[in-house]
N, C-alpha and C positions, 0 to 999 in steps of 0.2 A: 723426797729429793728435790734440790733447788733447778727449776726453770732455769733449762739455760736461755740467755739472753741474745736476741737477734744482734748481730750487728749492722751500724748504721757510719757510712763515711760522708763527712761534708765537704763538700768541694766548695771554695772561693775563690775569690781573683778575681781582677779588674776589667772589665768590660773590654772583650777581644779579645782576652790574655789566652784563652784555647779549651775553655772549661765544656764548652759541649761537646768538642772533638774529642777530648780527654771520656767522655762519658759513649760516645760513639765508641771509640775503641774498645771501653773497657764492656759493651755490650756483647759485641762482635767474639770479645774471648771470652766470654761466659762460657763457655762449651755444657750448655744443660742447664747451670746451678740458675735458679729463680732468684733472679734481681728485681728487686722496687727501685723506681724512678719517683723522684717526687722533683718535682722543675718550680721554683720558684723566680719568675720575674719581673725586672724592674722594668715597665712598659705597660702598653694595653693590647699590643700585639702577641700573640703566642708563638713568634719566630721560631725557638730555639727547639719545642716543643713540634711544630712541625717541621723541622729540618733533622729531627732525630728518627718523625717516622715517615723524609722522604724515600725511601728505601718502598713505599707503596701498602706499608701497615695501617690498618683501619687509624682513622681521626680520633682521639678522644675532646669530650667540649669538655668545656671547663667544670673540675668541681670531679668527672668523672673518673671511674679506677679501670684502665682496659687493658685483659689480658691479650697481651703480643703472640706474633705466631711463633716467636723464640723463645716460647716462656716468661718473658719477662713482665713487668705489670707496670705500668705508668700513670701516673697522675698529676695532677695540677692542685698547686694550693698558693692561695693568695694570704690571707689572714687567719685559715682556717688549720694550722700546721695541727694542732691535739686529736682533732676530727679526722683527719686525713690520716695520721700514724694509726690513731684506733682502728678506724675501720682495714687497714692492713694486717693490724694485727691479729685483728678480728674475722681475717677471712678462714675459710675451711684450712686452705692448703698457704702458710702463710709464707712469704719470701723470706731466703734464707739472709740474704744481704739486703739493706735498703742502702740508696745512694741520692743526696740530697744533693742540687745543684742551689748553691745560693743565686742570688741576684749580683751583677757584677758591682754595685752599692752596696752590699748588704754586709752588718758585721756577724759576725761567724760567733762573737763568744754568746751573744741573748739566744742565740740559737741552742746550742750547746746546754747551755742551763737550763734549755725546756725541757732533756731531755732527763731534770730530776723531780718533773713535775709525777704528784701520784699516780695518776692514772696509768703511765707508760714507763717509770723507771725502774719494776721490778721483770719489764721484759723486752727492754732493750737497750744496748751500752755506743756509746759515741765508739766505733772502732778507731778513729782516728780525723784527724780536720786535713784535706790536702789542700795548698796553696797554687795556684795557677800562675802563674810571672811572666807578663810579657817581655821577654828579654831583651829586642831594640828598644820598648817604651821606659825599659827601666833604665838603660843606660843611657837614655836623653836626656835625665833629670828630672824627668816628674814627677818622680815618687819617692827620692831620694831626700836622704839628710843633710848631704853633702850642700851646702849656703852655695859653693862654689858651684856646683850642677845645678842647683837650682835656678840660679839670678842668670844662668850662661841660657838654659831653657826661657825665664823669664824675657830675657832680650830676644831672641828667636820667636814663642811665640805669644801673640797678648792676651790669649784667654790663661796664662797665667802671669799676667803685670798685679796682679793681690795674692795676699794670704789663700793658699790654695785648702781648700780640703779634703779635695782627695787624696793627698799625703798622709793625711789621720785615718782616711778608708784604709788604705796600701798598708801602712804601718801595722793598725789593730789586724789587718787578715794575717801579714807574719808572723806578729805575736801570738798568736793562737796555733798555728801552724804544726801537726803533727810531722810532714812532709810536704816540701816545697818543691812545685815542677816548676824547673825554667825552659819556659817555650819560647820557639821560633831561634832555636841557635845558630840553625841555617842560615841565619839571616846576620849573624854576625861572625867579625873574624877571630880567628884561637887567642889574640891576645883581648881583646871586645869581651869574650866569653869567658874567660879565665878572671877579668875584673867581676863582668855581673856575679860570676858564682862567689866570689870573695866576698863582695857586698854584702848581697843576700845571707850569707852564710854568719857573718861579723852583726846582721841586724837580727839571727834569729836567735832561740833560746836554744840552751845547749840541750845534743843530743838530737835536735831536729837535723834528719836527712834533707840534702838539696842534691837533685836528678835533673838532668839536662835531657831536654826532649826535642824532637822536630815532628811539629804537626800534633802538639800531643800524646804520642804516639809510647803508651808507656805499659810494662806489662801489670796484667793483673795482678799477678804476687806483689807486686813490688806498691801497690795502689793500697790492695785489702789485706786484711788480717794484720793492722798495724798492731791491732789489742790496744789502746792507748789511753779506755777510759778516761777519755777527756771530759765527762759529765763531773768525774770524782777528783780533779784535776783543775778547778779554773782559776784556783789562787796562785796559780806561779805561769797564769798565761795578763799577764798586767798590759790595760789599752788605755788608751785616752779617756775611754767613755766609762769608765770605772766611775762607782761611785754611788749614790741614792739621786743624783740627778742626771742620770745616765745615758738614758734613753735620747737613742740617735732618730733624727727624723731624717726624710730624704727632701728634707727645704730647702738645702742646697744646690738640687736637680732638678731638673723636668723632662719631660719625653712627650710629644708629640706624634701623631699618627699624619703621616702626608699619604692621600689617594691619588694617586697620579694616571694618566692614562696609558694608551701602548705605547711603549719604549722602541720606537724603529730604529735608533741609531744610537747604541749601547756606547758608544769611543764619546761620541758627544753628551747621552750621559754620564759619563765618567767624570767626565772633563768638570760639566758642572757641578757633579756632587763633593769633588776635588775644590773645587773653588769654595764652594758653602762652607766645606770644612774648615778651610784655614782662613775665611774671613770671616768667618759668624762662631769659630768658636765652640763650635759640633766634636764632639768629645766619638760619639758612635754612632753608627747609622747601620741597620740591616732590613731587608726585607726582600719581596719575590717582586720579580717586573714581569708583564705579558709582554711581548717579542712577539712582533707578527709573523707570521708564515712557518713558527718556531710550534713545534708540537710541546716542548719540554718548557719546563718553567723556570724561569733565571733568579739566581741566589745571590744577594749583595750583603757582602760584608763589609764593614768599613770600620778603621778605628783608626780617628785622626783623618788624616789625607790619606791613607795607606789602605786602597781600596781589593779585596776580593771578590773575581767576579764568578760563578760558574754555574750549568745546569743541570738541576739534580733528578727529575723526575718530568712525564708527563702529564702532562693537568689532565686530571679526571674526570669524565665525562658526569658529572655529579657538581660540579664546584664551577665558578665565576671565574673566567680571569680577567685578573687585576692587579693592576702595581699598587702597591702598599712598601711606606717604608716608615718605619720606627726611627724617628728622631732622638737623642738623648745629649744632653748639656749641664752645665751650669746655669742657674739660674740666674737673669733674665735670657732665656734665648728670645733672638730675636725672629719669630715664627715666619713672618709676614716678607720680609727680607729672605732667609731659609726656601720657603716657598718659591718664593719667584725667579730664583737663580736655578734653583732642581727642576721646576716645571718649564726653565725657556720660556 
């Protein structure tokens, strides 16, 4: 009798779109079933990775497989994706679901196609590819086809007065797209919301669902068990990067790590990391600040100017505290400049 095959769902979507909240949640309703985590980042900071086990679950370093007190198993992979599914596959008690968070850069279909490499394709199947869609970022124009959105964006802001490419990123993750969330609807009004879903829905290939979310906040049925064999499936998901010279590099991007000291006055760093954003061009920015006299550790999210602040856990008596924040742009950022507006 034929091995049934694990399933495996890839999450994409553009840097801030909601893809780790999206994987929070769908943790949270696991109720038992043994999920893999496999978190793949574009950065050198592991943000995303420890904001998933702020909740006070043991640290995994990199490279490593650790089992949750929720059953679940987590890991980190950089370049090493065939090694890291093996060894899942390969454990005793193997996870029933694996859930792959791509990089908010990353395209979704070379991933996909690893998944008919020998070693792993006779025992496990792409369940489905879900799309993450920041819903105010999509209706500004920056990821849109629309010339008219586009050039209305261009004028508003100059980190896109050129040929953008993150457009060709947005595009290829819809293309592929088994299911698309559109997050943060909250955040816009019923006729706002009724254009993005039209959009989105008129750019994607038929048959693909579009789900409207706030915060994420989407149920498990509705996430897993698409069945969509997207491994056996890539000729009718057609991107930009198709082709024998295909291969997407992230030359386009850079990401820096800034060490900052304690943060006493959180409104005044706002203020400045607001400012960095919209003059220098700063696409994302996240990391954890020390807050003096603060037991808990402060969580910064940014995409754009469009900063979230909150705190999640407290710092454990095992660990340094330290402001760290993951920079991320178009290439040239200009570091030096970035710096000295964030540090005051």
């Amino acid at each position: 009798m034929q091995q049934q095959k694990i399933p495996a769902t890839v999450i994409s979507g553009f840097l801030g779109a909601g893809k780790t909240s999206l994987i929070r949640n769908l943790l949270a309703a696991a109720d038992g079933r043994r999920i893999a985590l496999i978190i793949n980042e574009f950065g050198d900071l592991g943000v995303d990775r420890d904001l998933l086990q702020g909740c006070g679950d043991e640290v995994c370093a990199d490279g490593d497989i650790v089992e949750l007190a929720n059953g679940c198993i987590c890991c980190t992979v950089a370049d090493e994706f065939l090694p890291v599914m093996e060894a899942l596959l390969e454990r005793d008690n193997p996870p029933e679901h694996i859930v792959i968070e791509t990089s908010g850069l990353a395209l979704p279909k070379p991933l996909v196609a690893a998944f008919n490499w020998p070693e792993i394709r006779h025992r496990v199947t792409v369940d489905g590819v879900v799309a993450v869609v920041d819903g105010p970022a999509f209706l500004a124009g920056r990821f849109a086809d629309d010339p008219d959105a586009v050039q209305a964006a261009r004028a508003a802001d100059e980190m896109l007065d050129h040929e953008n490419p993150l457009a060709e990123v947005f595009e290829d993750q819809i293309a592929c797209a088994d299911l698309i969330i559109v997050n943060k609807v909250d955040q816009l009004s019923a006729p706002d919301h009724a254009q993005v879903r039209s959009s989105i829905s008129a750019a994607s290939r038929d048959g693909v669902s579009v789900v409207s979310a706030e915060h994420a906040n989407v149920p498990l049925a509705v996430v897993l068990g698409l069945d969509a064999k997207a491994e056996e499936d890539l000729a009718a998901r057609p991107t930009h990067h198709d082709g024998p010279d295909a291969d997407h590099e992230h030359d386009d991007f850079e990401s820096f790590t800034l060490d900052l000291g304690a943060i006493p006055d959180l409104d005044a760093f706002e203020a400045r990391a607001r400012e960095a954003a919209t003059s220098c061009g700063v696409l994302r920015m996240k990391g954890f600040l020390d807050v003096p006299g603060k037991q808990r550790r402060h969580v910064v999210q940014a995409v754009g100017n469009r900063i979230d602040r909150y705190y999640d856990r407290d710092w454990r008596t095992d660990e340094t505290r330290a402001s760290r924040l993951v920079v991320i742009g178009e290439r040239p950022l200009d570091r030096s400049t970035i710096e000295r507006i964030i540090a005051g």
